[in-house]
mmCIF file of the N, C-alpha and C atoms, coordinates in Angstrom:
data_MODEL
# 
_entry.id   MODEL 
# 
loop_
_atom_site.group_PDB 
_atom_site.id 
_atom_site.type_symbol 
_atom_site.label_atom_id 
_atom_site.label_alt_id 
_atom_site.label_comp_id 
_atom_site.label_asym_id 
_atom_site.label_entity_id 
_atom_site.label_seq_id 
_atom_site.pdbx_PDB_ins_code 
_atom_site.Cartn_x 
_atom_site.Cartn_y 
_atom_site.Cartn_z 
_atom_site.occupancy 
_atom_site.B_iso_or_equiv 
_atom_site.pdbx_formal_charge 
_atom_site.auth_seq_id 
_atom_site.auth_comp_id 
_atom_site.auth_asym_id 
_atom_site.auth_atom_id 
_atom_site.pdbx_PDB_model_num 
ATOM 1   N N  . UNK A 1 1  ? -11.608 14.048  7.924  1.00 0.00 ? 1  UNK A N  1 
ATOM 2   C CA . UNK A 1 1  ? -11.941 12.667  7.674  1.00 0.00 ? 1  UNK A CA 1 
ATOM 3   C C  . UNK A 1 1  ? -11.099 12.150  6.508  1.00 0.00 ? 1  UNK A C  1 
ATOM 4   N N  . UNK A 1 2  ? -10.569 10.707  6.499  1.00 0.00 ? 2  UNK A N  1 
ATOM 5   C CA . UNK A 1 2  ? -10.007 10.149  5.812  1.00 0.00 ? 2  UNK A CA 1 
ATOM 6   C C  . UNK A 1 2  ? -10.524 9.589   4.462  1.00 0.00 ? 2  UNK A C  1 
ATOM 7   N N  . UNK A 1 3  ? -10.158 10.004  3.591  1.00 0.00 ? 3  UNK A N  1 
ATOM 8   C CA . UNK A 1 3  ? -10.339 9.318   1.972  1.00 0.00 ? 3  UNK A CA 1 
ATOM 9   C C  . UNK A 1 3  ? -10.404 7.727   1.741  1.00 0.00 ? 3  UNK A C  1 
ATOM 10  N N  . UNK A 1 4  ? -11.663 6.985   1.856  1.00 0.00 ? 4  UNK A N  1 
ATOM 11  C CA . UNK A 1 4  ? -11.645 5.608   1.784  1.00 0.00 ? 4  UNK A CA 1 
ATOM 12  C C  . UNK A 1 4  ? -11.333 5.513   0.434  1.00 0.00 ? 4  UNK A C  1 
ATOM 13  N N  . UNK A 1 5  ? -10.302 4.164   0.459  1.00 0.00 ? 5  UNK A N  1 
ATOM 14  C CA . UNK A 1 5  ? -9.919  3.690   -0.644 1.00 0.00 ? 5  UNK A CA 1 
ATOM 15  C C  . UNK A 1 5  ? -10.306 1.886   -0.461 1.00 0.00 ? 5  UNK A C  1 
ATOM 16  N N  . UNK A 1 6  ? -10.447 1.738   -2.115 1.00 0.00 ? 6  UNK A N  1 
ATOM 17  C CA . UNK A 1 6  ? -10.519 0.386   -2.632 1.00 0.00 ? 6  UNK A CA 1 
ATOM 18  C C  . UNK A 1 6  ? -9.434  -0.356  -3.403 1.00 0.00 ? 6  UNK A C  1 
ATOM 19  N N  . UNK A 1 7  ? -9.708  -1.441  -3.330 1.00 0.00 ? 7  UNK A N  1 
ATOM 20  C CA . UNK A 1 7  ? -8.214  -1.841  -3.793 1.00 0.00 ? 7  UNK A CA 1 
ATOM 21  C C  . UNK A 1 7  ? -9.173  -2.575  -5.533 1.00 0.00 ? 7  UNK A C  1 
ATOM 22  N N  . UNK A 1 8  ? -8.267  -1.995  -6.024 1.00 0.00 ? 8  UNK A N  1 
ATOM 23  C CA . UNK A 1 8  ? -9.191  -2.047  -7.861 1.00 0.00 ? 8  UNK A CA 1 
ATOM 24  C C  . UNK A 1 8  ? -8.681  -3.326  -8.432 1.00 0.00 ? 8  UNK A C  1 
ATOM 25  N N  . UNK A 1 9  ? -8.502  -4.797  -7.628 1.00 0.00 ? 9  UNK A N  1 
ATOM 26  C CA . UNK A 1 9  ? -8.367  -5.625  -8.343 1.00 0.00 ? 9  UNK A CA 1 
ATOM 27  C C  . UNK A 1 9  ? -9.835  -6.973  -7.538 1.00 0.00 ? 9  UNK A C  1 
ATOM 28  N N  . UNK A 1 10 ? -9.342  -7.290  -5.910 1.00 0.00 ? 10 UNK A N  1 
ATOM 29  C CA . UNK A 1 10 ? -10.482 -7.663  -4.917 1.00 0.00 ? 10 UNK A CA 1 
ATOM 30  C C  . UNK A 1 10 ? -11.806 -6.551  -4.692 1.00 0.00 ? 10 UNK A C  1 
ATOM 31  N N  . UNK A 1 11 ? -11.227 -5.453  -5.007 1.00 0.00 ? 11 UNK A N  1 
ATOM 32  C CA . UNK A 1 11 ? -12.503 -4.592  -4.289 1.00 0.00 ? 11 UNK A CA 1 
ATOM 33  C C  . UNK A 1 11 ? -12.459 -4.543  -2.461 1.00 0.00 ? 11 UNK A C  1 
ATOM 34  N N  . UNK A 1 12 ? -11.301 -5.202  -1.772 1.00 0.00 ? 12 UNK A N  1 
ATOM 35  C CA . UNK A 1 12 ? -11.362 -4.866  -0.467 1.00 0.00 ? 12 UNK A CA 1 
ATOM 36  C C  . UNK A 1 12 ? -11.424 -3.270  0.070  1.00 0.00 ? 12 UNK A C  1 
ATOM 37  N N  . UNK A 1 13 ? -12.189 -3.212  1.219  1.00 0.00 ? 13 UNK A N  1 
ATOM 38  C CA . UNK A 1 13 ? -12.952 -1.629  1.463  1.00 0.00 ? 13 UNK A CA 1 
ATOM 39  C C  . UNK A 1 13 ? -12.824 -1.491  2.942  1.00 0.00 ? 13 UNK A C  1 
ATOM 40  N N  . UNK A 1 14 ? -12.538 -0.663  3.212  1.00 0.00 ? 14 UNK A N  1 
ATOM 41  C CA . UNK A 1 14 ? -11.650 0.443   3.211  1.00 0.00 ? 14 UNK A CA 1 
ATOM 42  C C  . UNK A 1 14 ? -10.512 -0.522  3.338  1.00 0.00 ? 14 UNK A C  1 
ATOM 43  N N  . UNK A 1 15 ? -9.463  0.642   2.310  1.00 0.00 ? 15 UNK A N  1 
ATOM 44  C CA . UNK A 1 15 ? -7.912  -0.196  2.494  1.00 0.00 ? 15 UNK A CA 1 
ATOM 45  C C  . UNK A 1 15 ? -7.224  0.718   3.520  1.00 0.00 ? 15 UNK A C  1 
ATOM 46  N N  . UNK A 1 16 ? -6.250  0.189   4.852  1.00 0.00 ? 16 UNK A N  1 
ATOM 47  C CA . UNK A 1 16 ? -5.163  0.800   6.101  1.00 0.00 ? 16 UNK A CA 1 
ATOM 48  C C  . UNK A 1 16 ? -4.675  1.935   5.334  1.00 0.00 ? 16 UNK A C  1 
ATOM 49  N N  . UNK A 1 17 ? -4.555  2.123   6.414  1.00 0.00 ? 17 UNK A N  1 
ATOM 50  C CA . UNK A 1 17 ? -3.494  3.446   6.117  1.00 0.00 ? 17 UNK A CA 1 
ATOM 51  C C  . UNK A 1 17 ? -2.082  3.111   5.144  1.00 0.00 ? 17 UNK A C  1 
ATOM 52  N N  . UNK A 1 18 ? -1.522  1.888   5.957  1.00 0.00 ? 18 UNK A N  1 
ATOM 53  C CA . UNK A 1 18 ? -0.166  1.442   5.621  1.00 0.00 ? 18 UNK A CA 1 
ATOM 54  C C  . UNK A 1 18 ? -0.543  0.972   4.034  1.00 0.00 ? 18 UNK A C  1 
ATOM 55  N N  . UNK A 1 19 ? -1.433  0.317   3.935  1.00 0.00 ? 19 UNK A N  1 
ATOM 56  C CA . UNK A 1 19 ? -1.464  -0.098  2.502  1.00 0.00 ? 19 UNK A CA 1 
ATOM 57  C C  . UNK A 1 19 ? -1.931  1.148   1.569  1.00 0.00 ? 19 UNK A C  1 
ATOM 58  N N  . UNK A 1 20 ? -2.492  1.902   1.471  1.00 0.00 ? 20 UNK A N  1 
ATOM 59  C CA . UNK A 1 20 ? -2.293  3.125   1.186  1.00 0.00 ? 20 UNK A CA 1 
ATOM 60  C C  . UNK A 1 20 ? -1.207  3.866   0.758  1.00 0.00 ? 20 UNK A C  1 
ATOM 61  N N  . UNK A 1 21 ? -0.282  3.763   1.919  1.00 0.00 ? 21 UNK A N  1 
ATOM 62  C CA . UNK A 1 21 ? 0.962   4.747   1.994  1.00 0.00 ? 21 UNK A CA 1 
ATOM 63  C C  . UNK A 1 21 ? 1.667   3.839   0.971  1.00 0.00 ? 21 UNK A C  1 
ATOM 64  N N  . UNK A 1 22 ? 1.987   2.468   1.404  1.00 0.00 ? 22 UNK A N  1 
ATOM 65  C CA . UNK A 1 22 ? 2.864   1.102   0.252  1.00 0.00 ? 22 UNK A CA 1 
ATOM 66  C C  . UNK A 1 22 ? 2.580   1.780   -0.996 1.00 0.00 ? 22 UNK A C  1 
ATOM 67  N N  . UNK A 1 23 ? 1.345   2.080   -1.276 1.00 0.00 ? 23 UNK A N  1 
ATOM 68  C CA . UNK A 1 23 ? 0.620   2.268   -2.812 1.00 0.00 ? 23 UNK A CA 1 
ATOM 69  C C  . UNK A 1 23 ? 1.618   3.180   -3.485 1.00 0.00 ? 23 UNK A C  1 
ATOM 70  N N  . UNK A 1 24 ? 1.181   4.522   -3.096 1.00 0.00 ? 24 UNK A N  1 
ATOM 71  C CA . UNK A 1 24 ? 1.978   5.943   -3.048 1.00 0.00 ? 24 UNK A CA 1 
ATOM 72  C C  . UNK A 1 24 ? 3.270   5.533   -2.995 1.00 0.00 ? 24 UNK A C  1 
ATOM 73  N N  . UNK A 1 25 ? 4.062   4.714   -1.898 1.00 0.00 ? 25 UNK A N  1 
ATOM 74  C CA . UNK A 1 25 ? 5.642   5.088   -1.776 1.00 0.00 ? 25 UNK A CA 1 
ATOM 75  C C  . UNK A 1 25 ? 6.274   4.024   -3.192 1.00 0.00 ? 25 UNK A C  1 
ATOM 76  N N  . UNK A 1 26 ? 5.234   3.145   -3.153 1.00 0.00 ? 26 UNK A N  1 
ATOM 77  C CA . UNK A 1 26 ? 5.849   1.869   -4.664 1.00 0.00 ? 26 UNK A CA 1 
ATOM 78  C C  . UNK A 1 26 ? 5.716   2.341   -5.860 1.00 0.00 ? 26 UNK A C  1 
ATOM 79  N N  . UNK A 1 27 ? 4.053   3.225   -6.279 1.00 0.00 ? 27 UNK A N  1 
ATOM 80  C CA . UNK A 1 27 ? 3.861   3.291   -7.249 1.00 0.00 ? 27 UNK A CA 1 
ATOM 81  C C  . UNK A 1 27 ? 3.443   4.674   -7.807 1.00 0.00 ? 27 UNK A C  1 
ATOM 82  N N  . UNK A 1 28 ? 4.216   5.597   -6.674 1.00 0.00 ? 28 UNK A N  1 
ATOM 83  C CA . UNK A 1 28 ? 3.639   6.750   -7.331 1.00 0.00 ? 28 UNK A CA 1 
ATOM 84  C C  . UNK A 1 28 ? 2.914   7.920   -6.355 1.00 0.00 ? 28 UNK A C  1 
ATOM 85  N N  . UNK A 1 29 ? 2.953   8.930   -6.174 1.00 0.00 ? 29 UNK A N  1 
ATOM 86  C CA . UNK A 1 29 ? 2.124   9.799   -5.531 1.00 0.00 ? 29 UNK A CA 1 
ATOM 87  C C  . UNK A 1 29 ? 1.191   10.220  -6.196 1.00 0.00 ? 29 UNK A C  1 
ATOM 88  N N  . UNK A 1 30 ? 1.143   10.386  -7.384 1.00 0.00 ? 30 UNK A N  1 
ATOM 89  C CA . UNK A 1 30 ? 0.334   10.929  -7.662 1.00 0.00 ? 30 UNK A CA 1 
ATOM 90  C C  . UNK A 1 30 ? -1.062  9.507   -8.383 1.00 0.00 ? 30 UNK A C  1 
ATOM 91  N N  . UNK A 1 31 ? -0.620  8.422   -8.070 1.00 0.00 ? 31 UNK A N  1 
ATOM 92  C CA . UNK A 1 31 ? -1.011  7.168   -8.681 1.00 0.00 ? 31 UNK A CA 1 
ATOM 93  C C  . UNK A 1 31 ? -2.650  7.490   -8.001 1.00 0.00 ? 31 UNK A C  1 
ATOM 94  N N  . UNK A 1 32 ? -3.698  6.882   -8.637 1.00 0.00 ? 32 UNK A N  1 
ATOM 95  C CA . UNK A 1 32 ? -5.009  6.799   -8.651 1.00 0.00 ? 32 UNK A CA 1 
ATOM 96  C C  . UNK A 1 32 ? -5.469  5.313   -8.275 1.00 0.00 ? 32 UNK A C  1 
ATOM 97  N N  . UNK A 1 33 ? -4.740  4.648   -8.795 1.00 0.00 ? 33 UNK A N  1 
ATOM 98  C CA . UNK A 1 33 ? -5.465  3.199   -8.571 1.00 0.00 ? 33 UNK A CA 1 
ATOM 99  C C  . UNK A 1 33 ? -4.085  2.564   -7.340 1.00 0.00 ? 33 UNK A C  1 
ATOM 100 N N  . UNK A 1 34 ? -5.400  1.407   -6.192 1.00 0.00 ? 34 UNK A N  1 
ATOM 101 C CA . UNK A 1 34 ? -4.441  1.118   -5.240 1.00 0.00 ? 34 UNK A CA 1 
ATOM 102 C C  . UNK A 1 34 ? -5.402  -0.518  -4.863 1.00 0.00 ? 34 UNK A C  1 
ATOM 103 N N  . UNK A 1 35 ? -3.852  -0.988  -4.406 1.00 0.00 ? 35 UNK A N  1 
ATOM 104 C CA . UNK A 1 35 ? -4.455  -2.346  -4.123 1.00 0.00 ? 35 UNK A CA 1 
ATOM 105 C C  . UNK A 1 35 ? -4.312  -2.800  -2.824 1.00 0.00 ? 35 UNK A C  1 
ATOM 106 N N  . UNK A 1 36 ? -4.938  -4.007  -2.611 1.00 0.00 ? 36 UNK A N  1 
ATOM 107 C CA . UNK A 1 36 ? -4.782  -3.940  -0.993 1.00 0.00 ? 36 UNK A CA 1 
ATOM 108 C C  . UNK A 1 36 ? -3.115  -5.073  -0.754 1.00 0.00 ? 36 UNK A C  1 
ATOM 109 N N  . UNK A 1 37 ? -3.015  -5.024  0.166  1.00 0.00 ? 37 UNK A N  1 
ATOM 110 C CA . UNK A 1 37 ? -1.564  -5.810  0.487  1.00 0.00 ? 37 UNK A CA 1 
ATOM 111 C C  . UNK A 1 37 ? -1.064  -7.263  -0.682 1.00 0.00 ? 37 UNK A C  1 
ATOM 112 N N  . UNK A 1 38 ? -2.303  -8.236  -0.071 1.00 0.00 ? 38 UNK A N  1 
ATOM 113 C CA . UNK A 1 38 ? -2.503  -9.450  -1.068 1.00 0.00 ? 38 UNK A CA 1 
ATOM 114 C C  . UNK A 1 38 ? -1.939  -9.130  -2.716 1.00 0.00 ? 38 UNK A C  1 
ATOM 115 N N  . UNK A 1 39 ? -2.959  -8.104  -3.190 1.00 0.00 ? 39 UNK A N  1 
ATOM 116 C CA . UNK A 1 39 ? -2.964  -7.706  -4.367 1.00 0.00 ? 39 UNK A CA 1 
ATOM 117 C C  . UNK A 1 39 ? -2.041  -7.492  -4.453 1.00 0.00 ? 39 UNK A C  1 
ATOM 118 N N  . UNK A 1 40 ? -0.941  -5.534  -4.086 1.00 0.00 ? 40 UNK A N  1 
ATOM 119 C CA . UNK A 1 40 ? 0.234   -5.552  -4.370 1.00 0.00 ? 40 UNK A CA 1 
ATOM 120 C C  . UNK A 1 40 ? 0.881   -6.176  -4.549 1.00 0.00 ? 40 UNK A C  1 
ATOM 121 N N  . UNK A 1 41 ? 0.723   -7.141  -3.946 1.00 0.00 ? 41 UNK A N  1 
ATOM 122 C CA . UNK A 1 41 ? 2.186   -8.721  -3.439 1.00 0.00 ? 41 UNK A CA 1 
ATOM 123 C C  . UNK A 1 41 ? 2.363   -9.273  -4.542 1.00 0.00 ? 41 UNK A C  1 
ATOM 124 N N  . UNK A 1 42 ? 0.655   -9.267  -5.132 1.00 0.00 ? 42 UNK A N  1 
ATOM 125 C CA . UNK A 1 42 ? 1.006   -10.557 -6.742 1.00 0.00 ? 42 UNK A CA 1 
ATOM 126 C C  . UNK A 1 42 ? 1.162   -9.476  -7.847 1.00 0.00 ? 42 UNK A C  1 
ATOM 127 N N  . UNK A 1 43 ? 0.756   -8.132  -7.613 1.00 0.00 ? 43 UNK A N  1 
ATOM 128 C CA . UNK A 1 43 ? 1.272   -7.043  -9.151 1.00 0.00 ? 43 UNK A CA 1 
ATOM 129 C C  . UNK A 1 43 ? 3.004   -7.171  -8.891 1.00 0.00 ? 43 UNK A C  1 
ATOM 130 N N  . UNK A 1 44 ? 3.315   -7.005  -7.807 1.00 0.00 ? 44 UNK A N  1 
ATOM 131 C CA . UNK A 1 44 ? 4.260   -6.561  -7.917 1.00 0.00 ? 44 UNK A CA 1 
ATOM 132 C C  . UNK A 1 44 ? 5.317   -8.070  -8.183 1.00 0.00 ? 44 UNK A C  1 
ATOM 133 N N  . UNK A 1 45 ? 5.000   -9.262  -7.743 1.00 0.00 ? 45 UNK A N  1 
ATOM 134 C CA . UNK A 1 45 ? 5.738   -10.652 -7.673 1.00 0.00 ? 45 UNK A CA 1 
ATOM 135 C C  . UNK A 1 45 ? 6.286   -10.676 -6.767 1.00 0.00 ? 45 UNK A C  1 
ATOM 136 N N  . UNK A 1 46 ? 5.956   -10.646 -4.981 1.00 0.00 ? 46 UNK A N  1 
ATOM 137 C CA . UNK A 1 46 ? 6.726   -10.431 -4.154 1.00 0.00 ? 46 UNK A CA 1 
ATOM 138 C C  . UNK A 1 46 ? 5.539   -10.803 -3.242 1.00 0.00 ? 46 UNK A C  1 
ATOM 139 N N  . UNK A 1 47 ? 6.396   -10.668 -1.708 1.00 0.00 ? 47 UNK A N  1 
ATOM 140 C CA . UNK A 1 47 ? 5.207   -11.376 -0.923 1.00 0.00 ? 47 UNK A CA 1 
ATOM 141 C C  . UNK A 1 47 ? 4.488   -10.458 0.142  1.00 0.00 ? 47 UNK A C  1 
ATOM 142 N N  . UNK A 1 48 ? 3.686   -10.515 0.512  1.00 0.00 ? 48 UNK A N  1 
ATOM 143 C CA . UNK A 1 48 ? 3.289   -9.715  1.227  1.00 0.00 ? 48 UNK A CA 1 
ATOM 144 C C  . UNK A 1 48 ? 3.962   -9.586  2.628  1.00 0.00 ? 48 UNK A C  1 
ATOM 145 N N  . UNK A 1 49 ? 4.672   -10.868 2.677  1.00 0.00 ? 49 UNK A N  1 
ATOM 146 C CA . UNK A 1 49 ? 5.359   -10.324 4.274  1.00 0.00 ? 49 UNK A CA 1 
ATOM 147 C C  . UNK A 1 49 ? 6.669   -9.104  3.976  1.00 0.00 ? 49 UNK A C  1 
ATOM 148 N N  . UNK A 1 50 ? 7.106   -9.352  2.555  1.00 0.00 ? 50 UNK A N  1 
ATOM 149 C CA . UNK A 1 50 ? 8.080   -8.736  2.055  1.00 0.00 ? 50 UNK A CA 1 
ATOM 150 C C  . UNK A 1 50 ? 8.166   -6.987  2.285  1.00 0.00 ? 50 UNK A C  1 
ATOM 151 N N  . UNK A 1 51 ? 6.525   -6.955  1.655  1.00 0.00 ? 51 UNK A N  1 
ATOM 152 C CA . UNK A 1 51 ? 5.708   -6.097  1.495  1.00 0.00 ? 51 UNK A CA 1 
ATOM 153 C C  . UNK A 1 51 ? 6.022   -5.184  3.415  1.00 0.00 ? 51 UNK A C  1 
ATOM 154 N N  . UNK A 1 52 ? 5.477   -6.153  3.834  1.00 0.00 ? 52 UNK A N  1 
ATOM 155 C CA . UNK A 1 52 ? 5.028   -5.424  5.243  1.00 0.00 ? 52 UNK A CA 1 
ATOM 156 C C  . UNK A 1 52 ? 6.488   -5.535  5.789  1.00 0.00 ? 52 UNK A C  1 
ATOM 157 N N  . UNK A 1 53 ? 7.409   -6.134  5.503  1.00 0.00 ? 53 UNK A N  1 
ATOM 158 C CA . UNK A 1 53 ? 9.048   -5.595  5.988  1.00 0.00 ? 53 UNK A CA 1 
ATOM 159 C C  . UNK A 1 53 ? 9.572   -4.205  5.556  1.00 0.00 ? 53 UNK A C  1 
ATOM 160 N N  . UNK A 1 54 ? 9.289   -3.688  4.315  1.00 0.00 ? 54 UNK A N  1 
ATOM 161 C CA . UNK A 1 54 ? 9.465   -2.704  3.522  1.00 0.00 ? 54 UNK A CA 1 
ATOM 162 C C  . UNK A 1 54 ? 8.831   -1.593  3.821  1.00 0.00 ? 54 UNK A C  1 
ATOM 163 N N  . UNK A 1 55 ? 7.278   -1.625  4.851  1.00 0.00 ? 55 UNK A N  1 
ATOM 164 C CA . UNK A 1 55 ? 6.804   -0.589  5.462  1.00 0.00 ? 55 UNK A CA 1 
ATOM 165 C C  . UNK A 1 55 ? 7.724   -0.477  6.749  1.00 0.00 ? 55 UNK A C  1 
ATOM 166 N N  . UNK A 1 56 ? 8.075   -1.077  7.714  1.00 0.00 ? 56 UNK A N  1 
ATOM 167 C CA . UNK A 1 56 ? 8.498   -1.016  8.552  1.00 0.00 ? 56 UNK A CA 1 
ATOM 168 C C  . UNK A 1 56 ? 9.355   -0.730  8.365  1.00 0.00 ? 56 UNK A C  1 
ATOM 169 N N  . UNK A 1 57 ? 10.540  -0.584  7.454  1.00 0.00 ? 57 UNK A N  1 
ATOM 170 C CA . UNK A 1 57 ? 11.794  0.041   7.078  1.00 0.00 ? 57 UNK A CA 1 
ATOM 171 C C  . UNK A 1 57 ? 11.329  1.313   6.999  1.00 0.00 ? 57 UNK A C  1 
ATOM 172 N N  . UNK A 1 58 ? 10.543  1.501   5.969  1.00 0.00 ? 58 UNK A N  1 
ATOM 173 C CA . UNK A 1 58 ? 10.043  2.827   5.639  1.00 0.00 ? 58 UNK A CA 1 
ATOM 174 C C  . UNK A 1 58 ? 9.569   3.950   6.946  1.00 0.00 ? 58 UNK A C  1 
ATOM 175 N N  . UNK A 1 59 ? 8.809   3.294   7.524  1.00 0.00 ? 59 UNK A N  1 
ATOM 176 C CA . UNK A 1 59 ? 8.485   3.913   9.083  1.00 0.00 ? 59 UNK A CA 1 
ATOM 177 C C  . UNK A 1 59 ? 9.942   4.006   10.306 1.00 0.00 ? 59 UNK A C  1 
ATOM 178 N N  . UNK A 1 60 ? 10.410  3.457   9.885  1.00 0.00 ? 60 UNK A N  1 
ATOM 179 C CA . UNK A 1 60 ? 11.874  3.727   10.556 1.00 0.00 ? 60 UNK A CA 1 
ATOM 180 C C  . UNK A 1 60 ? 12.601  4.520   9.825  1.00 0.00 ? 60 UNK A C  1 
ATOM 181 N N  . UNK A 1 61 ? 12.894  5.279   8.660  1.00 0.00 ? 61 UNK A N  1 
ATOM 182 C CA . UNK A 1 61 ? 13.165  6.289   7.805  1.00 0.00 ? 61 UNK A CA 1 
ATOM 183 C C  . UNK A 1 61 ? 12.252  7.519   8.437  1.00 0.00 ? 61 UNK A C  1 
ATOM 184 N N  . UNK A 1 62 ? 11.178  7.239   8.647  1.00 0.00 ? 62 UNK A N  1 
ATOM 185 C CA . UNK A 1 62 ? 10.696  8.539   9.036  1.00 0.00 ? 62 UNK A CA 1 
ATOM 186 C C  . UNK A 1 62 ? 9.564   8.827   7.401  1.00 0.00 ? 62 UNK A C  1 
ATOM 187 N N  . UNK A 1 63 ? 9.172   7.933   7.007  1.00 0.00 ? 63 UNK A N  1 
ATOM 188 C CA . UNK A 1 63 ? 8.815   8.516   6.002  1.00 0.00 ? 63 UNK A CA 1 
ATOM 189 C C  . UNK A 1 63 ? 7.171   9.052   6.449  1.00 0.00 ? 63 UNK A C  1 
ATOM 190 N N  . UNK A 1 64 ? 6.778   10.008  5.892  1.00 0.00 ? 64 UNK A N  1 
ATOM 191 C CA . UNK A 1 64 ? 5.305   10.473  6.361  1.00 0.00 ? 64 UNK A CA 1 
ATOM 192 C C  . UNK A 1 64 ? 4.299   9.651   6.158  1.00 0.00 ? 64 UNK A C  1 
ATOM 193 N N  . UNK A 1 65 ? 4.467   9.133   5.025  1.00 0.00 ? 65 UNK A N  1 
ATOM 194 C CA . UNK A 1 65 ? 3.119   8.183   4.137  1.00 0.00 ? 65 UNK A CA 1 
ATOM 195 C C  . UNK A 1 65 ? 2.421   7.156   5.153  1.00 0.00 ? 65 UNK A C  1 
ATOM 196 N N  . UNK A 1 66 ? 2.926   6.991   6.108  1.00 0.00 ? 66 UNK A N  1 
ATOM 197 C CA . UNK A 1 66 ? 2.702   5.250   6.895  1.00 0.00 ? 66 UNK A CA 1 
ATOM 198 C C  . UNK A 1 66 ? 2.066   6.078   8.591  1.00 0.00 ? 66 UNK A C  1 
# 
């Protein structure tokens, strides 16, 4: 069974897989705190479609996280 995560700024519950993996591949593997898409978009100053272009690259790399 999968590790539900929250996103520690909205509190959205359970956060995707993909936003998950974004978390880990942007900010860290070993990172503890994770946000949901929205959120990332404004920590990071970028947009969330940006966001979800950057997984799909990533999943075309082959990366495991996604």
């Amino acid at each position: 069974m999968r590790k539900k995560y929250a996103c520690k700024v909205c509190f959205k519950e359970p956060l995707t897989k993909d936003e998950v993996g974004i978390n880990k591949k942007l900010l860290g593997l070993d990172n503890k705190v994770f946000f949901c898409m929205d959120c990332l978009a404004e920590y990071l100053e970028c947009t969330t479609e940006e966001l979800l272009d950057k997984i799909e690259e990533f999943k075309n790399e082959g990366c495991t996280l996604f």
